[in-house]
ROMILUM-211042 format. One record per residue: residue number from 1; residue in three letters; x, y, z of N, C-alpha, C in turn. Coordinates in Angstrom, 1 decimal, padded with zeros to 4 digits. Layout:
// residues N
PT;NUM;ALA;X;Y;Z;X;Y;Z;X;Y;Z $
...
//
This chain:
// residues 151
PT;1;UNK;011.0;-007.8;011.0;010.7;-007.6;009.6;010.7;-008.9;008.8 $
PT;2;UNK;010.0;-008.8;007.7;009.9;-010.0;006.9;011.5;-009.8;005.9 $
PT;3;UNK;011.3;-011.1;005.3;012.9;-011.9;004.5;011.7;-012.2;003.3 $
PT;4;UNK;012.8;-011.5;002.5;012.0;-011.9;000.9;012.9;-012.9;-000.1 $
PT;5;UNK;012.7;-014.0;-000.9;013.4;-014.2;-001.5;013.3;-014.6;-002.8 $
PT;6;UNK;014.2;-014.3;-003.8;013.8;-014.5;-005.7;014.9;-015.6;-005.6 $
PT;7;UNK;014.5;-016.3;-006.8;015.5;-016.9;-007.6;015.7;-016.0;-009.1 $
PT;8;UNK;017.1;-016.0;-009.6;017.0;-016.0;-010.8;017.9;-016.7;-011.1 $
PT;9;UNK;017.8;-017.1;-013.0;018.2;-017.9;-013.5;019.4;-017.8;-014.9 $
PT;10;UNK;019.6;-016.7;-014.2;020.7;-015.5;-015.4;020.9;-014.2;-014.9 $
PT;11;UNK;022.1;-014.1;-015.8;022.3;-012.4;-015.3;021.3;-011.3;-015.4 $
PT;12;UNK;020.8;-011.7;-016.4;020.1;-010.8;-017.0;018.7;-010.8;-016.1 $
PT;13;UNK;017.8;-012.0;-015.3;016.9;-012.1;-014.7;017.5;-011.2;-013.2 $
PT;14;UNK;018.9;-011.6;-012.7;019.0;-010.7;-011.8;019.1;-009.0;-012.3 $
PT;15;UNK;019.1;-008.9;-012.8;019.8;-007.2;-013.4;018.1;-006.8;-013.5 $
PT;16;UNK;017.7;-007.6;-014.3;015.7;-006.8;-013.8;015.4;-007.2;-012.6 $
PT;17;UNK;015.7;-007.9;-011.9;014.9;-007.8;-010.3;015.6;-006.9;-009.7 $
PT;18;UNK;016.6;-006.1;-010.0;017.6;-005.2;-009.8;017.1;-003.8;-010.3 $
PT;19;UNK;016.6;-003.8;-011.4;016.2;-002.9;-011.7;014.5;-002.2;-011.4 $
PT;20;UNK;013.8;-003.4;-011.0;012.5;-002.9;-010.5;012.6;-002.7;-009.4 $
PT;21;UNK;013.5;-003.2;-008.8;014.1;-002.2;-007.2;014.2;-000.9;-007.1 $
PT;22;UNK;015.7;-000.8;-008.2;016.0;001.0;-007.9;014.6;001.7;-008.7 $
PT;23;UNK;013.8;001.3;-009.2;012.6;002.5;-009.6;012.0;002.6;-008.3 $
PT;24;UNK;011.6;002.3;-007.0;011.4;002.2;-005.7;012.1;003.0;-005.1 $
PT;25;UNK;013.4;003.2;-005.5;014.2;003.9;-004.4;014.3;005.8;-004.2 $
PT;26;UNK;014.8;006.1;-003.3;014.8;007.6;-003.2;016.3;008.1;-002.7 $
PT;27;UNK;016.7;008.8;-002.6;017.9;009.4;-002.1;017.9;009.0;-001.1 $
PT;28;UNK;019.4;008.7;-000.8;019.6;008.4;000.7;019.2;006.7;000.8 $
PT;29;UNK;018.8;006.2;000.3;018.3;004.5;000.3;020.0;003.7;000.3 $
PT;30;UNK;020.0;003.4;001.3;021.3;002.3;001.3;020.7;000.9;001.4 $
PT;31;UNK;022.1;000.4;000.5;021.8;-001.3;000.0;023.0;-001.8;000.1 $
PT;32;UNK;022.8;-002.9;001.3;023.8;-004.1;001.5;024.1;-004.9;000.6 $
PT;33;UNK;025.2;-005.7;000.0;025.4;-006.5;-000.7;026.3;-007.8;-000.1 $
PT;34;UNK;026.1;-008.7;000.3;026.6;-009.6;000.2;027.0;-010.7;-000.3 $
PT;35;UNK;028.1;-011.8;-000.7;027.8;-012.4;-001.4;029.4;-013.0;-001.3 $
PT;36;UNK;029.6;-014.2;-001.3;030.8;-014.8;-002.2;031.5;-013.9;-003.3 $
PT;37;UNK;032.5;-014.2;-004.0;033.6;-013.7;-005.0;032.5;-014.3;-006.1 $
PT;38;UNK;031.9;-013.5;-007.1;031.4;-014.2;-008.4;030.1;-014.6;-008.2 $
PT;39;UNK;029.4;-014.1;-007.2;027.8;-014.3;-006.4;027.2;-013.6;-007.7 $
PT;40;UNK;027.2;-012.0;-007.9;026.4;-011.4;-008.6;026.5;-009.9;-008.1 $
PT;41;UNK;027.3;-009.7;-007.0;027.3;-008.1;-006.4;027.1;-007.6;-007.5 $
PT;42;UNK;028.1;-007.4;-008.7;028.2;-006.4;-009.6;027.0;-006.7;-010.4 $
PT;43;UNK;026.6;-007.2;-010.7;025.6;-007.7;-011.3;024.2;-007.0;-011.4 $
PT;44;UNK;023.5;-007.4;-009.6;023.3;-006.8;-009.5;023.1;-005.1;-009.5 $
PT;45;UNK;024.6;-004.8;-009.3;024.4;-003.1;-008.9;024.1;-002.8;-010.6 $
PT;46;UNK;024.5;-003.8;-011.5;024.6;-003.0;-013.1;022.8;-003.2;-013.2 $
PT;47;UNK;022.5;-003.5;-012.5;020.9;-003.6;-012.5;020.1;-002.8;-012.3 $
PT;48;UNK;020.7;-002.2;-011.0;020.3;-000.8;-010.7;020.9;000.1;-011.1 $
PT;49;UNK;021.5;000.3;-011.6;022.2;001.7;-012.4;020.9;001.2;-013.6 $
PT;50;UNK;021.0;000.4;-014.0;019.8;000.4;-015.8;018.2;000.8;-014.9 $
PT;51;UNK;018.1;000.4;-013.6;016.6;001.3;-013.3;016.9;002.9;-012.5 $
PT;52;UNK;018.0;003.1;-012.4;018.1;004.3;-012.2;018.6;005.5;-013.3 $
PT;53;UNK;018.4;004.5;-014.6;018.6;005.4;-016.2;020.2;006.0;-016.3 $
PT;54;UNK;021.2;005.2;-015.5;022.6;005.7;-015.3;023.1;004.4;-016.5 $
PT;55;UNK;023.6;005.6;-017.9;024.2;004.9;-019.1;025.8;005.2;-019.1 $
PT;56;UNK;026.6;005.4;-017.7;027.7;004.9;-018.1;028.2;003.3;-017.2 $
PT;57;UNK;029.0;002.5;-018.2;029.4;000.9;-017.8;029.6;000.9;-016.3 $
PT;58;UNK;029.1;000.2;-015.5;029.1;-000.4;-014.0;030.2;-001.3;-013.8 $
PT;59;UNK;030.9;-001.0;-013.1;032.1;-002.2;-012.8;032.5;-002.1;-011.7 $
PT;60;UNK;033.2;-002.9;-010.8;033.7;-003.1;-009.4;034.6;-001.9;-008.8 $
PT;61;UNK;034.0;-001.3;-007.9;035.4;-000.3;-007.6;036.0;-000.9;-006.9 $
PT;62;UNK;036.9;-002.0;-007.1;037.6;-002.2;-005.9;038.6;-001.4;-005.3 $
PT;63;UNK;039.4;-000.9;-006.7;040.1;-000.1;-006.3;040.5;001.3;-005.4 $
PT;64;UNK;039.3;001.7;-006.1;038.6;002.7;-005.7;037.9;003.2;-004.4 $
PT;65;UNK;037.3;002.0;-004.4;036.5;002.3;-003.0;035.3;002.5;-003.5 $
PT;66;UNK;035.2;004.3;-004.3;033.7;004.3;-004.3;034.0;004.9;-005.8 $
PT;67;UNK;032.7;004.1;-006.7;032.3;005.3;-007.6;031.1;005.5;-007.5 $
PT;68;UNK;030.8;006.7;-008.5;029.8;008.0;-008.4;029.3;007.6;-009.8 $
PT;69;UNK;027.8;007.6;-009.9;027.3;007.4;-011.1;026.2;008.1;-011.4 $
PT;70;UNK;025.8;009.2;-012.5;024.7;010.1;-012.3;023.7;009.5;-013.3 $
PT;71;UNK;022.6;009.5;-012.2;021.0;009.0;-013.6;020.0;010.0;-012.9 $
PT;72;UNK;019.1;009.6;-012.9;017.5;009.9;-012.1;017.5;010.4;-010.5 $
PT;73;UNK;018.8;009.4;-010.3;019.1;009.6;-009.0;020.6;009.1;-009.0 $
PT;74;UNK;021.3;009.7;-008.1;022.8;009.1;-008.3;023.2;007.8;-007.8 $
PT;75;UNK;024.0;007.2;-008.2;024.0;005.5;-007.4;025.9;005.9;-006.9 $
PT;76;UNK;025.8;005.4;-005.7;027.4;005.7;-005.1;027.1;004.4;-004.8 $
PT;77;UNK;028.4;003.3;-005.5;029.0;002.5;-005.6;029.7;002.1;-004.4 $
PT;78;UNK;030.1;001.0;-003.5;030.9;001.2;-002.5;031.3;000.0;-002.7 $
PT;79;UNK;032.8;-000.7;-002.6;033.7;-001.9;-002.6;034.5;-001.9;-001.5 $
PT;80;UNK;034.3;-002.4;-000.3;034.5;-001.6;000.6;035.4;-003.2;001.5 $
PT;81;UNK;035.9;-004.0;000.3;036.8;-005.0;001.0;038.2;-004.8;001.4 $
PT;82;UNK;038.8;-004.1;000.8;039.6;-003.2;001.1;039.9;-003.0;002.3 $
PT;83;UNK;038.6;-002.2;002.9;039.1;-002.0;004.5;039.0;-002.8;005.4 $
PT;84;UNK;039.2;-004.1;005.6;038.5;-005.2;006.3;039.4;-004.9;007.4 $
PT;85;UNK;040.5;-004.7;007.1;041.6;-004.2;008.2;041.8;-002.6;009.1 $
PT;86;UNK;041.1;-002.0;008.5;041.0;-000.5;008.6;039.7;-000.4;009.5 $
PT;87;UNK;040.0;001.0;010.4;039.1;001.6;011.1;039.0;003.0;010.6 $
PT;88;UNK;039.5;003.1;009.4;039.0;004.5;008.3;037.6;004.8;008.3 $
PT;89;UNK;037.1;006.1;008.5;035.9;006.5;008.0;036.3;007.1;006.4 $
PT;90;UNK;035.6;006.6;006.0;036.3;007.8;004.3;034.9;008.6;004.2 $
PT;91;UNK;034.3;009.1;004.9;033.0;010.2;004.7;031.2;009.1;004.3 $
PT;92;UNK;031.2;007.8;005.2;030.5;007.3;004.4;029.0;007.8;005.0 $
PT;93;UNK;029.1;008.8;006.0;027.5;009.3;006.2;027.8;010.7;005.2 $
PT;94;UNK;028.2;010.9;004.3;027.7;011.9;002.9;027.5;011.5;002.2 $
PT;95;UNK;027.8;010.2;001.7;027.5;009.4;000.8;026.0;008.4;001.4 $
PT;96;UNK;026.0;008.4;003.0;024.3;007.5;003.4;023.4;008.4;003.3 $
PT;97;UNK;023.7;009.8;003.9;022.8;010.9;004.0;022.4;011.7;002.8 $
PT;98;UNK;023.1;011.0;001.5;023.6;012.3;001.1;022.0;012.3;-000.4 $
PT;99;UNK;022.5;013.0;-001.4;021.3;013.0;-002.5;021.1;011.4;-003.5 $
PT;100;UNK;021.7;010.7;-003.6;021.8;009.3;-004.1;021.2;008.0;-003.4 $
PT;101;UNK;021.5;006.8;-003.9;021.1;005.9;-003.4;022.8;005.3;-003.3 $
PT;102;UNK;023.3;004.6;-001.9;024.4;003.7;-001.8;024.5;002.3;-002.1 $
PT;103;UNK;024.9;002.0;-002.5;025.0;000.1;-002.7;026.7;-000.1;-001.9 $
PT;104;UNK;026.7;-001.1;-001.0;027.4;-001.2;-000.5;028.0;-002.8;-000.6 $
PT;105;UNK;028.9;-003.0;-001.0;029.3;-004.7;-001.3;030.4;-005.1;-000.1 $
PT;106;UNK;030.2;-005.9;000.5;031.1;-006.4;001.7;031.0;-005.7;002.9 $
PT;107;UNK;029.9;-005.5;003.2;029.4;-004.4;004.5;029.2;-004.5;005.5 $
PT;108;UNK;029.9;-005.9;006.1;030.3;-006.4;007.2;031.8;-005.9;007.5 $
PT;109;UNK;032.3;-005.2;006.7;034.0;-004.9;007.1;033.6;-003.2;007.4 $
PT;110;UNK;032.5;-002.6;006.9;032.2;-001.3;007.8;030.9;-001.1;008.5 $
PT;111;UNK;030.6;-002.5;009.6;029.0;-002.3;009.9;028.7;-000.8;010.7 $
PT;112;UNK;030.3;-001.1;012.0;029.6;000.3;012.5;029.5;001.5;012.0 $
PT;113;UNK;029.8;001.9;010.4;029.3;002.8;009.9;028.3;003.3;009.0 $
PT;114;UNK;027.6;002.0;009.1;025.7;001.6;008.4;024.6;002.2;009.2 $
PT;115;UNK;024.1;003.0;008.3;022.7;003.7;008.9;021.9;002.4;009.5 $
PT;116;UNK;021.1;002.4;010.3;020.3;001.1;010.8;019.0;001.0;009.7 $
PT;117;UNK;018.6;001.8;009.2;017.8;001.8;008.1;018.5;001.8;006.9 $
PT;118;UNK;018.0;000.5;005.9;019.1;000.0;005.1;018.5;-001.5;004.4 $
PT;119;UNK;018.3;-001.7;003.2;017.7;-002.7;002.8;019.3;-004.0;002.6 $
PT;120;UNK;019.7;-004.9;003.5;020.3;-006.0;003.5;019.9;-006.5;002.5 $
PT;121;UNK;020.7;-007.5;001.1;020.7;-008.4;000.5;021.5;-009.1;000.5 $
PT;122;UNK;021.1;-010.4;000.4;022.2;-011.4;000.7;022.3;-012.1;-001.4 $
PT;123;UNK;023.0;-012.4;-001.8;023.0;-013.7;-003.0;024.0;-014.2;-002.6 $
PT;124;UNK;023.2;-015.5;-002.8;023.9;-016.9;-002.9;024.3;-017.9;-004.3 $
PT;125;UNK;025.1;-018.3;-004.4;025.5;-018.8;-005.9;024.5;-020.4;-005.6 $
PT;126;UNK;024.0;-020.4;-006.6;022.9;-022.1;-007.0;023.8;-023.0;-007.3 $
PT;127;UNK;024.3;-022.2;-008.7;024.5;-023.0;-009.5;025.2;-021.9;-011.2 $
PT;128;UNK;025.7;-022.6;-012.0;026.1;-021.6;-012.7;025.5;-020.0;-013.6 $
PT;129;UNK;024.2;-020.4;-013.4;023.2;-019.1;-014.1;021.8;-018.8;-013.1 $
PT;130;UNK;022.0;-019.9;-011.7;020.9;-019.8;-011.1;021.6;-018.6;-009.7 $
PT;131;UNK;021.1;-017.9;-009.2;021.3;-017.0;-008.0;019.6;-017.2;-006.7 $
PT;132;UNK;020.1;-017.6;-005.4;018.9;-017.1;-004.7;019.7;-015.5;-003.9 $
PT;133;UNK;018.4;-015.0;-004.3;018.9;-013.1;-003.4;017.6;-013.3;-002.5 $
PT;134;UNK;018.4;-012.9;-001.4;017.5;-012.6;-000.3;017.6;-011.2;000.4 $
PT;135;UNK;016.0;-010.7;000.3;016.3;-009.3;001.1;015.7;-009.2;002.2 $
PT;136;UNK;016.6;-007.7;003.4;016.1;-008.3;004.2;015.6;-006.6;004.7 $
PT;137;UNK;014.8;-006.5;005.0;014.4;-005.0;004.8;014.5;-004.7;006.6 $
PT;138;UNK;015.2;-003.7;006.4;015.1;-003.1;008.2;014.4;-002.0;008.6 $
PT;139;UNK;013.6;-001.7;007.8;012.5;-001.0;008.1;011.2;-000.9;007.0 $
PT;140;UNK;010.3;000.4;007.5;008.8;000.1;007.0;009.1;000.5;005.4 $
PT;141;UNK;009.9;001.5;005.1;010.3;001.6;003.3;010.4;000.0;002.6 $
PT;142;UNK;011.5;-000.1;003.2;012.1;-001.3;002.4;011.0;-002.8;002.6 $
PT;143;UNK;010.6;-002.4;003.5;009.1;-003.9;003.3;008.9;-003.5;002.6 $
PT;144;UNK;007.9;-002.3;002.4;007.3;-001.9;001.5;007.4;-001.8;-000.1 $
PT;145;UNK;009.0;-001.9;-000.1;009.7;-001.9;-001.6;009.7;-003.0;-002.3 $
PT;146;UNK;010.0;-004.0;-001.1;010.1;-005.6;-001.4;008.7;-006.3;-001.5 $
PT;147;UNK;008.2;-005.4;-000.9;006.4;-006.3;-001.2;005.8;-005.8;-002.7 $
PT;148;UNK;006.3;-004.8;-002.6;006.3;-003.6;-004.6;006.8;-005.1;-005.5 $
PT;149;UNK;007.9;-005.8;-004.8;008.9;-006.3;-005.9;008.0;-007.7;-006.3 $
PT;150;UNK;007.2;-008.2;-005.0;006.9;-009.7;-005.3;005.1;-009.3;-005.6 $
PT;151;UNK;004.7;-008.1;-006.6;003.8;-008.1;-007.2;004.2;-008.0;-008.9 $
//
């Protein structure tokens, strides 16, 4: 598969490349997040919640694990650093399978529980308002989403 990648130059430029994404997406669509402490995870995800028309505030579950957010389509939240030590399942094929889209932040501490179809993003910190996001699509949807993005 092809590697797509944006720069943005603010939060706000990531939160719309964030948001013309989730108009793309359908139930069931999981999304990798990776990134350093202060990269843009949340950032991001508050991006997609504003293109998935979900008006309550987006914030970090860390504590949590997961939250649940209802728009157009539901966005289930995952903070999933937590378990880096854990061999816990906490139900995350009802949440991949399930009626929403997943966003998953730190998703190398639960790979073997990742659908193999699944749009990978990586951000990288520039510089203080600059971000490179790279996606990495692992199947024909998510090309397809990300070639939607770079028109």
């Amino acid at each position: 598969m092809n590697t797509y990648e944006f720069m943005t130059h603010s939060d706000e430029e990531t939160k719309t490349l964030a948001s013309r994404l989730a108009r793309q997406l359908k139930p069931g669509d999981v999304i990798t997040l990776e990134g350093d402490l202060g990269a843009g995870k949340t950032t991001f995800t508050k991006g997609l919640a504003n293109g998935l028309n979900i008006s309550r505030t987006v914030n970090s579950p860390t504590f949590t694990i997961v939250k649940e957010y209802d728009g157009d389509i539901p966005l289930y939240h995952m903070d999933v650093y937590r378990l880096e030590e854990s061999e816990e399942d906490i139900g995350f094929d009802e949440y991949f399978h399930g009626d929403g889209v997943s966003v998953v932040e730190w998703p190398s501490f639960i790979h073997e529980f990742l659908p193999a179809e699944r749009l990978d993003i990586q951000i990288l910190y520039v510089s203080e308002n600059e971000r490179k996001i790279i996606l990495k699509p692992a199947n024909e949807h998510f090309d397809h989403v990300c070639k939607e993005l770079l028109s």
